[in-house]
C-alpha positions in Angstrom: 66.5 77.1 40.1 68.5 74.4 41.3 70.5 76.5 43.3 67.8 77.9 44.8 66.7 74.4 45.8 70.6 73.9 47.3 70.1 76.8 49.7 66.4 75.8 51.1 68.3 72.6 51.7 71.1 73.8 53.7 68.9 76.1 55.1 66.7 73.4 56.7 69.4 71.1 57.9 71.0 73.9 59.6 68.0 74.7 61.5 67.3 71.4 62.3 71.0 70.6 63.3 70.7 73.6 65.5 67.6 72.4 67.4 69.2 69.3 67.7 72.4 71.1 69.3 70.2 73.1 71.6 68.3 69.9 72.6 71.4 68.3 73.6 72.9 71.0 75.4 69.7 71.3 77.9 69.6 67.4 77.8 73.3 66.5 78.7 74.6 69.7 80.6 76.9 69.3 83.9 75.0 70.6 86.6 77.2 72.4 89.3 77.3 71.0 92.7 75.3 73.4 94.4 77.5 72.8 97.5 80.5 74.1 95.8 78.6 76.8 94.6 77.7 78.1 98.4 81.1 77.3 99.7 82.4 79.3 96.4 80.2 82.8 97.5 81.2 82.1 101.3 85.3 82.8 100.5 86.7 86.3 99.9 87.3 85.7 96.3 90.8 87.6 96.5 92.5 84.1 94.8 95.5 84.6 96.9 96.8 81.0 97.2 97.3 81.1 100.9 94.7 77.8 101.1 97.2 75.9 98.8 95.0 75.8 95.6 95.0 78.5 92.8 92.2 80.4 93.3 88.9 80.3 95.5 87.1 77.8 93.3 89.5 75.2 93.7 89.7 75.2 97.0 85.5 75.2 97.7 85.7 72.0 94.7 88.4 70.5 97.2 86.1 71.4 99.9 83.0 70.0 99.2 84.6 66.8 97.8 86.1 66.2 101.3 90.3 66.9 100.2 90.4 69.6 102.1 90.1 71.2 105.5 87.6 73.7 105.7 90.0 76.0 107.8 92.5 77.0 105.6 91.3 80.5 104.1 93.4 82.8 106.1 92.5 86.0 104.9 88.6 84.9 105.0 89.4 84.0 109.1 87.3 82.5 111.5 83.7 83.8 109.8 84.1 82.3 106.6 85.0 79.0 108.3 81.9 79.9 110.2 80.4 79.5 106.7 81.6 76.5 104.9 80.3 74.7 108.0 77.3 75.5 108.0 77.0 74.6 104.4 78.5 71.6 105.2 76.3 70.8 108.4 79.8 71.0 110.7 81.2 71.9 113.4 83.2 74.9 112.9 87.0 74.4 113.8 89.5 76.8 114.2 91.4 78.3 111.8 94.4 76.4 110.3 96.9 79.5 111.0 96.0 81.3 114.1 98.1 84.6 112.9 97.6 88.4 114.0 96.1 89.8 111.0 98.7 92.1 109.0 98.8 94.8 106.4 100.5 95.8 104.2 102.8 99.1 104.2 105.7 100.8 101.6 108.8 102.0 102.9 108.5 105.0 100.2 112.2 105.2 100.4 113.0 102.0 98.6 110.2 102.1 96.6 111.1 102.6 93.1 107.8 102.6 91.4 108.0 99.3 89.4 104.2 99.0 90.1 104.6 94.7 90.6 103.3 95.1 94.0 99.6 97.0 93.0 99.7 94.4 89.7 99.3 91.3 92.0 97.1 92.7 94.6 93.8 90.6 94.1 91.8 93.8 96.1 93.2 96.5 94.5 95.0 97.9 97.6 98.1 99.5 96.7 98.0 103.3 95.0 100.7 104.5 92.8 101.5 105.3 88.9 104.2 103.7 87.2 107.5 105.1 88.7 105.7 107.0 91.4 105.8 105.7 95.1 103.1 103.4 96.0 100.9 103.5 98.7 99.0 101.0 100.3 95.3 101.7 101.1 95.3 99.6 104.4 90.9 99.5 104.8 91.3 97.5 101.5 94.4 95.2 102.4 93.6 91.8 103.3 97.3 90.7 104.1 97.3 88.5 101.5 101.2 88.8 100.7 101.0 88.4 97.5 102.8 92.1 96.8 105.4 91.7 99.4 106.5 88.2 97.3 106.4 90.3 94.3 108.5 93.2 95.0 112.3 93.2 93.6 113.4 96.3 96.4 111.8 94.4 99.5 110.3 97.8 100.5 106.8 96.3 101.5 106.4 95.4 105.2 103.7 93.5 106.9 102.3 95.3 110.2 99.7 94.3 113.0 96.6 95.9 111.6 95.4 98.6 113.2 92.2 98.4 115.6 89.8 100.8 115.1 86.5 101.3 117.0 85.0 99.4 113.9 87.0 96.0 115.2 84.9 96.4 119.0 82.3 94.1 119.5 80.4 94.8 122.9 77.8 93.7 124.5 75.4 94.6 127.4 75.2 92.1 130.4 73.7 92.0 133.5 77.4 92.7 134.9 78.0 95.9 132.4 79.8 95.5 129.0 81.6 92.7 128.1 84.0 92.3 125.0 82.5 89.2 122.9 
């Protein structure tokens, strides 16, 4: 019987230290800023480093505290800095690096397969099985250069990207088209 009476006991306090856990954890939980948060969805999410911090969270943290420039996600360009300030309420400035956008392409010759290269793509990118050339899917390629740091043959070139129809932007004026 007595043991009985042991395991109501412990059986109460438990629940009540529970309730008294959940209590606290509603009470005394660290609300996100909700401006890093917005920032946070505006970037690319590829965590290439190219801003200087580790990953995208870092820098939108390092953003909304006022440490960093809201310019420096290259790969994101000149819309997502279009973004962050107007989460911020700024003006947008230009961006940081004003480089031609480049992919990514294999020289299949040199490759040997290794596979480093599709490993520390962020976007999944590069094609290939484990000592099988690699390819590099250049719609997905964000010319991060993460894979051309990472590969032991230097066999991964960075190109212009190519301009497709899907990179026109037109408009109608009074004066005929005009590119914007």
């Amino acid at each position: 019987m007595s043991s009985f009476i042991v395991i109501i006991i412990f059986t109460l306090m438990s629940v009540a230290v529970g309730a008294l856990l959940g209590y606290a954890s509603e009470k005394l939980a660290v609300k996100e800023n909700p401006v890093v948060e917005k920032i946070n969805e505006a970037l690319p999410q590829i965590q290439c480093g190219q801003c200087g911090y580790v990953g995208c969270s870092q820098y939108a943290e390092a953003v909304a505290k006022g440490e960093a420039p809201i310019n420096l996600c290259i790969p994101g360009g000149q819309s997502v800095i279009n973004d962050i300030a107007a989460v911020l309420g700024v003006e947008p400035v230009a961006a940081a690096a004003e480089e031609i956008e480049v992919v990514a392409s294999i020289n299949e010759d040199s490759c040997i397969g290794c596979g480093k290269c599709a490993k520390t793509c962020p976007v999944g990118a590069i094609a290939g099985g484990a000592r099988m050339k690699h390819a590099v899917i250049t719609q997905k390629c964000t010319g991060c250069k993460l894979c051309r740091d990472a590969c032991p043959t230097d066999c991964i070139l960075l190109q212009p990207k190519p301009v497709t129809t899907a990179d026109w932007n037109y408009k109608l004026s009074d004066s005929g088209w005009e590119e914007l």
